[in-house]
C-alpha positions in Angstrom: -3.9 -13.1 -7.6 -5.1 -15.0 -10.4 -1.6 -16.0 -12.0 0.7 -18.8 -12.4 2.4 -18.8 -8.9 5.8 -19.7 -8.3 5.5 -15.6 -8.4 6.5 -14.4 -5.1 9.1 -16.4 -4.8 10.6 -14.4 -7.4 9.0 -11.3 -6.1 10.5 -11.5 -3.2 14.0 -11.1 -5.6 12.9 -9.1 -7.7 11.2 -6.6 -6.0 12.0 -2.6 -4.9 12.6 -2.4 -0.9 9.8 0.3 -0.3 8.9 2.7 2.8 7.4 1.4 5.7 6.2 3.3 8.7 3.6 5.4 10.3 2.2 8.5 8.0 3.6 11.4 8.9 2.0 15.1 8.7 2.9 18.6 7.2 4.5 20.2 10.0 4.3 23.2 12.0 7.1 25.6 14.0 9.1 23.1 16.7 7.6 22.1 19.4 9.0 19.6 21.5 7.0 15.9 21.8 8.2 15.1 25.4 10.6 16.9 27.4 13.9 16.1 26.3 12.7 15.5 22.5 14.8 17.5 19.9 15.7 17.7 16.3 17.1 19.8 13.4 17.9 19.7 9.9 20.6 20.9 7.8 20.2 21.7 3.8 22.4 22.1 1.0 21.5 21.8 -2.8 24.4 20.6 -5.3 21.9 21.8 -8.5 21.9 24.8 -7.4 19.6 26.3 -11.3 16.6 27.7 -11.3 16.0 24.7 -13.7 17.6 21.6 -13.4 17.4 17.7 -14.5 17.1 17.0 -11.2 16.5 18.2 -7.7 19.2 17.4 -5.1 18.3 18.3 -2.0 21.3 16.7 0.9 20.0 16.9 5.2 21.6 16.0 7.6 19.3 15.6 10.8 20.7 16.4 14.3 19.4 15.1 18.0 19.3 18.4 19.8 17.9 16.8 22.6 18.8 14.9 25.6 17.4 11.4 24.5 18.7 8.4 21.9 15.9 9.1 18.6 15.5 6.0 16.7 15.6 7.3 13.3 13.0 4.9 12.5 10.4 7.1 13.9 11.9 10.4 12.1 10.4 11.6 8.8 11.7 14.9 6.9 9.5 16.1 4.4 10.8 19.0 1.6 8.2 20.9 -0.1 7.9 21.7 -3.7 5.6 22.7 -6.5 4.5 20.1 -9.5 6.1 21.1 -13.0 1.9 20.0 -14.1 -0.9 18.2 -12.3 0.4 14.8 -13.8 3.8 15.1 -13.0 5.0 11.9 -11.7 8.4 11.9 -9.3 10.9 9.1 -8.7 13.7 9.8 -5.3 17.0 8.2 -5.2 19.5 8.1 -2.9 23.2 8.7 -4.3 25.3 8.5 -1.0 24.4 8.4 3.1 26.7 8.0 6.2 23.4 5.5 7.0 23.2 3.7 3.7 21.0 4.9 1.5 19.7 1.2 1.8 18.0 2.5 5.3 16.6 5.8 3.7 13.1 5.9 1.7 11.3 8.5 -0.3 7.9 9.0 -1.2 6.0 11.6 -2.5 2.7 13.0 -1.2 -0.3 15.8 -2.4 -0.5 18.8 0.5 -4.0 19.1 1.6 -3.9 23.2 0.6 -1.6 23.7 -2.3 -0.2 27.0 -2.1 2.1 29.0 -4.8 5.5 27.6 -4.1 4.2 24.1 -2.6 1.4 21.6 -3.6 3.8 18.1 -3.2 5.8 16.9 -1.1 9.5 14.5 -0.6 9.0 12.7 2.7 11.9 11.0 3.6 12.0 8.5 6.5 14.2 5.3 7.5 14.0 1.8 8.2 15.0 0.3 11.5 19.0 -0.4 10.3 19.2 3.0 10.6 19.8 2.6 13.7 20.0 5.7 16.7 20.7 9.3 17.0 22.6 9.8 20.6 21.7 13.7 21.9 23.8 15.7 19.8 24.7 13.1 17.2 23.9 13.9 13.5 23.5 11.5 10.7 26.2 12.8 8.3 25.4 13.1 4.7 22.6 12.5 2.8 23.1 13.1 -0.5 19.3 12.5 -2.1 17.9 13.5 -5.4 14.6 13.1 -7.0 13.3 13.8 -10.4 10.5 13.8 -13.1 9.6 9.8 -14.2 10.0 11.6 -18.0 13.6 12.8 -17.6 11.9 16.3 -18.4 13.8 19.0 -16.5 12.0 20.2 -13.7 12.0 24.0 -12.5 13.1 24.8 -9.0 12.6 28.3 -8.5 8.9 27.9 -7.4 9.3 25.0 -4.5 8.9 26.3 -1.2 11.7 24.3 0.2 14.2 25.2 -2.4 17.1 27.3 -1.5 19.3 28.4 -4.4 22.2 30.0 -2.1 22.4 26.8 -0.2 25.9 25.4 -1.3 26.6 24.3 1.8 25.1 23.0 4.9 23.3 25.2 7.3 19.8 25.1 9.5 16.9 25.1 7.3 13.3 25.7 8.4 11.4 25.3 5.4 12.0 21.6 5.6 10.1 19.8 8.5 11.2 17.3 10.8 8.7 15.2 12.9 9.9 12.1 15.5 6.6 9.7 15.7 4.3 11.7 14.7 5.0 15.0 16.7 6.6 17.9 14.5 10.0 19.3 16.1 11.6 21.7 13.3 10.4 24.0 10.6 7.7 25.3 9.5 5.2 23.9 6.7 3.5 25.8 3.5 0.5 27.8 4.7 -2.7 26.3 5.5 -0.7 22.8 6.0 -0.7 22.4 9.8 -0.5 18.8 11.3 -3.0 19.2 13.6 -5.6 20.0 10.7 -8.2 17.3 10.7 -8.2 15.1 7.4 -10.7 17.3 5.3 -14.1 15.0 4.6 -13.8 14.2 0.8 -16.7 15.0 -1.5 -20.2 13.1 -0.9 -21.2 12.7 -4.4 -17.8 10.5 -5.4 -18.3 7.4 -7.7 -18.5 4.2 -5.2 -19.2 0.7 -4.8 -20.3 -0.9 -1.8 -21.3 -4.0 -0.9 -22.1 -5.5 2.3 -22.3 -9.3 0.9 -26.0 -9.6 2.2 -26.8 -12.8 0.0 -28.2 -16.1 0.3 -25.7 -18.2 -1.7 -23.2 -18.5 -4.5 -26.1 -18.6 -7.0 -28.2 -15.9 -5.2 -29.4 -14.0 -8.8 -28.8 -10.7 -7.1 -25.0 -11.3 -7.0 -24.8 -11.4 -10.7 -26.9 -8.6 -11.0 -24.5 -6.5 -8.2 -21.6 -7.4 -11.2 -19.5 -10.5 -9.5 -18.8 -13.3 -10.6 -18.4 -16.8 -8.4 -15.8 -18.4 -9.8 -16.1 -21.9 -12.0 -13.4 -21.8 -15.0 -10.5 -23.9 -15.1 -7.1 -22.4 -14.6 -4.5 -21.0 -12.4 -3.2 -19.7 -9.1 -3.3 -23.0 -7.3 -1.9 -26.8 -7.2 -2.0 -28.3 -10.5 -5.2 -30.3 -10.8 -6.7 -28.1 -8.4 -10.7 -26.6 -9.5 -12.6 -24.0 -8.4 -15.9 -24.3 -6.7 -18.9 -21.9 -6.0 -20.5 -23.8 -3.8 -17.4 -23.4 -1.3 -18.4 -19.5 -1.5 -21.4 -19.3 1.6 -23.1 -16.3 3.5 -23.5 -16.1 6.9 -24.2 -13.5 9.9 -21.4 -12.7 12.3 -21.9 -9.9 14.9 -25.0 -8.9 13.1 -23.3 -7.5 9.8 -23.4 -10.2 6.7 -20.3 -12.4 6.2 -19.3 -13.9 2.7 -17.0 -16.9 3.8 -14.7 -18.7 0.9 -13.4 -22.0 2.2 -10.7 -24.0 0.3 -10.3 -27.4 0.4 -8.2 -30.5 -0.2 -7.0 -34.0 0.7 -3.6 -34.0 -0.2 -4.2 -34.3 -4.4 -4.6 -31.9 -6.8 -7.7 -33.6 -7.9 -9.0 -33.0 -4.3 -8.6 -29.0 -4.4 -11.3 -26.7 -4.8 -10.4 -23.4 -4.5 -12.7 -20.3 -4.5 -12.8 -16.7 -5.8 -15.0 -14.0 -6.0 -14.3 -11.2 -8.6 -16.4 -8.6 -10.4 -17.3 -8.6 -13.8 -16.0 -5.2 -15.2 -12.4 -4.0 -15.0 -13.6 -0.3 -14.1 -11.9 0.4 -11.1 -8.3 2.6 -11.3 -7.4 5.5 -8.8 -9.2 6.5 -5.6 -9.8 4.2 -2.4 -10.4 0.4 -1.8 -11.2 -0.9 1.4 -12.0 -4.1 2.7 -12.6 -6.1 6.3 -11.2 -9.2 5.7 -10.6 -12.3 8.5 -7.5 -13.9 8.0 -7.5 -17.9 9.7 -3.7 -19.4 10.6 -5.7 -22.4 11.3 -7.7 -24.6 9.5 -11.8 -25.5 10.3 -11.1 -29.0 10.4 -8.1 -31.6 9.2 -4.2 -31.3 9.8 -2.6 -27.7 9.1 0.1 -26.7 7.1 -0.5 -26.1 3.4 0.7 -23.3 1.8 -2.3 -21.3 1.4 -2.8 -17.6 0.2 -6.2 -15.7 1.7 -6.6 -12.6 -0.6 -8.2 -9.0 -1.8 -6.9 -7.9 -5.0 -7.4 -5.5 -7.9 -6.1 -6.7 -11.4 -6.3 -6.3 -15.1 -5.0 -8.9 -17.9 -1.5 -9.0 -19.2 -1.8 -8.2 -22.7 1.4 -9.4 -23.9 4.5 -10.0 -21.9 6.3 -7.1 -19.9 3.3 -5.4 -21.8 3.3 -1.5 -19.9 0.2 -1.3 -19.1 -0.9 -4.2 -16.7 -1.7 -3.6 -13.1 -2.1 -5.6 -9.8 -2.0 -4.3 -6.5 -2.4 -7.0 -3.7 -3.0 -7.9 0.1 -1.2 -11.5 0.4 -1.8 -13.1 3.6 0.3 -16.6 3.6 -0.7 -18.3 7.2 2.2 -21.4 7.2 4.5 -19.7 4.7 5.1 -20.2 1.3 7.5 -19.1 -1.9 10.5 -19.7 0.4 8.8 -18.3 3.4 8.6 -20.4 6.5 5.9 -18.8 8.4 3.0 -16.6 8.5 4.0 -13.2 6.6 1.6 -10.7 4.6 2.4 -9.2 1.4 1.3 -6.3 -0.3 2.4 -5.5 -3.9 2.5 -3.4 -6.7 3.3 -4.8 -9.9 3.7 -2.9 -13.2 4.5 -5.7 -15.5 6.0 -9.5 -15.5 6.7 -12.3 -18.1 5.7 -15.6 -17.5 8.2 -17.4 -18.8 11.0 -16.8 -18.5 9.9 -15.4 -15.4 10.6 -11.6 -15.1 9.3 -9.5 -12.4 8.6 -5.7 -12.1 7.1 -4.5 -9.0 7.5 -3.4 -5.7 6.4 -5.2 -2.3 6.3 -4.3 1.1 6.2 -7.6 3.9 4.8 -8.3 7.9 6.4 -11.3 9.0 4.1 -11.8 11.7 0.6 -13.7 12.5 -2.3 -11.8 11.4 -5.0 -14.2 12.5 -8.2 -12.2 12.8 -10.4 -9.3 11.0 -8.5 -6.9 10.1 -9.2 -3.6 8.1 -7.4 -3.5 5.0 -6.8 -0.1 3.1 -5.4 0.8 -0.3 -5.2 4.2 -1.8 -4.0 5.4 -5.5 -3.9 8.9 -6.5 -1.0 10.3 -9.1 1.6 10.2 -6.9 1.9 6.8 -5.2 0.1 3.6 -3.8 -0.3 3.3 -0.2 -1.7 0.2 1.9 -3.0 0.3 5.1 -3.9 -2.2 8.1 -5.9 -1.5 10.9 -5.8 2.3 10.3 -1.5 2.0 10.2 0.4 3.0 7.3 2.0 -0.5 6.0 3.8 0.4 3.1 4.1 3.6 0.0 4.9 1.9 -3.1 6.2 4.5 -5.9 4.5 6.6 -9.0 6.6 4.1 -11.3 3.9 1.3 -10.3 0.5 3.5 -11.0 -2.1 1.8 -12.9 -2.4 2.6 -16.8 -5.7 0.9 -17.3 -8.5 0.3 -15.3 -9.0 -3.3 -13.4 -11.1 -5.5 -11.4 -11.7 -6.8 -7.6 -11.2 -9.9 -6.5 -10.9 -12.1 -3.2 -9.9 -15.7 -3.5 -8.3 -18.5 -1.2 -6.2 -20.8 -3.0 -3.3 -23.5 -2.8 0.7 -22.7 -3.3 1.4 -26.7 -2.4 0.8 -28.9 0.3 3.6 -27.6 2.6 5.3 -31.1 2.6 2.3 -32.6 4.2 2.1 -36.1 2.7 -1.6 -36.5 4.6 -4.6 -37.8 2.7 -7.5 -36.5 5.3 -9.3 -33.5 4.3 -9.0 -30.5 5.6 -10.2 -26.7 4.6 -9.5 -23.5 5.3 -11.7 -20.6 5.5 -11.5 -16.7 4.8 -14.0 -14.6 5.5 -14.8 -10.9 4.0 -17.6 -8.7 5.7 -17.8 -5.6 2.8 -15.8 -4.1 0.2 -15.9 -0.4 -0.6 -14.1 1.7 -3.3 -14.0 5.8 -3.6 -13.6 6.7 -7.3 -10.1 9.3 -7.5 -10.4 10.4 -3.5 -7.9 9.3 -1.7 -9.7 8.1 2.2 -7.7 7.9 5.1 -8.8 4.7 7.0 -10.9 6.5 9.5 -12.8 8.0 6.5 -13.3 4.8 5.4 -14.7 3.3 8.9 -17.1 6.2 8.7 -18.3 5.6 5.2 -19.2 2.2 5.7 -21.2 3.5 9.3 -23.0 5.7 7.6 -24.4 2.8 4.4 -24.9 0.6 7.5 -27.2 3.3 9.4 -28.8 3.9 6.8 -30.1 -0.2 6.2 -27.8 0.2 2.7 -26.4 -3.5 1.7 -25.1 -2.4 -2.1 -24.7 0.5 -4.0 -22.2 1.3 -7.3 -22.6 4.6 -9.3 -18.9 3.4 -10.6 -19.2 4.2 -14.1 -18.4 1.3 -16.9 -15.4 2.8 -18.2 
């Protein structure tokens, strides 16, 4: 991120809790995962109008099985049909037997819309849901969604929608899946699980690059639209510069590695900080994708400064809680920082924020965990949501509320929360490497699509291409 920073300290506060979990699929008739393996789901509507200012669709989900579910690994998806192509959907939960602090709701784009279905409300929970014993239920769920405009929103059309349903029975045109493997109901046509992802368009708008240059003043990364950072100003330590010579090229397991190391003895003065960013803000919807390598420790000198290691896409704040800024980040924070005590990676969706006083709006999802290493970092934007990926695994689905408004730019930098407490005055640096960066123009890549994207420029000796239009 390229602002002030006491800022996820206060994110952290100030921010949505958010679904976490693997991606679950459209489903298909039951069929059981392992022996033993069981689940249904009961419905009932309490807006019960062909028309209605919301949609209230209440489950209950049973173990029919013979072993403990953790609910964790359960997803329920309902199935509707858009009130118009940019209808946006917000889900809230009014009352659970769980909590409706251990529910989540997203929204998702079927692969084959059909007449009564092209969404969908996947609902999923978060580990203090706790278990499901064989033949246990989890009581009430009374859950709602409805349009982000307040506009009434028709009901009549949605494949999942039953109209008689004033009180709770079995219901198979919801689907129920336990990690991954469908158990109950049946899916819109042409919607089956098992599908492959379908292989998006060739011709789609995309930037690649594979970092293949000489150093930070190599002419041909100017002329490829980045920028190596030099101007004064924040994230970082006050005091703290930035500087392009920190920002080298190297060759690691024969692809081409741009490194950006961050250094400092203890001073502000001392810092120089690094950042790579292009130079147009023309980037909005579709797929970004980046292998980045993440260091807990340092190349040389005593450890423990608060660092941040980051890939980033951002426009400016025009004016404070201003509605159309956008920032969606990876966050990776080795020793800790903003209150945080050890390693933990962030990603975030912000739709606004005032400096001061500060004021957040966004919604974050965290890893408390070392994530030392390359790593394949994914993040996706269509109409409906924001997801990020890791590794191929879903990490978080952050809501339609947080969509971009204007187009923005990418960035990777490596920068300086504080010193962690260390009082040392020998140098020391830190190092992050990034080996390409890709984005898809409005298609939405699953992470496999991705790895096989990038193949296919590397096969075919392609270091940097970007038919990205300007605007």
């Amino acid at each position: 991120m390229r602002l002030t920073k006491n800022r996820l300290r206060a994110t952290a506060s100030a921010a949505v809790a958010v679904a976490m979990g693997a991606a679950a699929l459209a489903a298909l008739p039951a069929t059981a995962s392992a022996a033993g393996d069981g689940l249904s789901v009961q419905y009932r509507t309490s807006a019960t109008g062909a028309s209605a200012d919301q949609a209230e669709p209440w489950f209950k989900v049973k173990n029919t099985g013979t072993t403990t579910v953790q609910l964790a690994s359960v997803r329920i998806r309902y199935y509707f049909k858009a009130d118009s192509a940019s209808a946006s959907y917000r889900f809230a939960c009014s009352w659970a037997v769980k909590g409706c602090a251990n529910i989540t709701g997203t929204f998702g784009t079927l692969a084959n819309p059909t007449a009564t279905a092209d969404r969908y409300l996947e609902i999923g929970f978060t580990s203090g849901a706790g278990t499901l014993a064989p033949g246990a239920d989890t009581g009430d769920m009374q859950l709602r969604f409805y349009q982000s405009t307040w506009q009434p929103l028709v009901q009549s059309d949605d494949y999942s929608f039953g109209a008689s349903q004033s009180s709770y029975g079995d219901w198979s045109k919801v689907t129920a899946q336990l990690s991954g493997t469908t158990l109950w109901g049946q899916a819109p046509a042409g919607n089956d699980p098992t599908d492959p992802p379908t292989d998006p368009p060739a011709t789609g708008a995309t930037l690649f690059d594979d970092f293949d240059y000489s150093a930070y003043n190599d002419p041909k990364i100017s002329a490829h639209g980045w920028s190596v950072r030099s101007a004064s100003g924040g994230p970082g330590v006050s005091g703290a510069t930035w500087a392009p010579g920190n920002v080298t090229f190297a060759t690691s397991s024969g692809n081409s590695v741009m490194n950006l190391e961050t250094s400092t003895s203890g001073t502000g003065e001392s810092t120089k900080q690094t950042e790579v960013v292009t130079n147009a803000r023309k980037f909005k919807n579709g797929t970004y994708a980046a292998r980045v390598r993440f260091n807990d420790a340092p190349k040389y000198g005593p450890d423990g400064d608060h660092l941040v290691q980051t890939f980033f896409t951002i426009n400016d704040l025009t004016a404070p809680m201003a509605d159309d800024y956008s920032e969606y980040d990876f966050e990776y924070l080795p020793n800790g920082g903003w209150g945080e005590s050890s390693n933990i990676l962030y990603t975030t969706s912000w739709e606004t924020y005032q400096p001061d006083p500060w004021v957040a709006v966004n919604q974050h999802t965290e890893g408390r965990q070392s994530y030392d290493g390359w790593h394949d970092l994914v993040l996706t934007i269509d109409n409906n949501n924001i997801k990020y990926y890791i590794d191929g695994q879903l990490f978080g689905t952050h809501d339609a509320a947080y969509l971009p408004e204007r187009p923005m730019s990418i960035n990777f930098n490596q920068w300086l929360i504080d010193f962690g407490g260390l009082t040392s005055s020998t140098a020391r640096a830190y190092d992050e490497q990034v080996d390409y960066v890709l984005h898809v123009k409005d298609q939405v890549l699953t992470p496999a699509q991705v790895a096989a994207k990038v193949a296919a420029y590397r096969g075919a000796g392609t270091t940097f291409e970007d038919t990205v239009p300007s605007s």
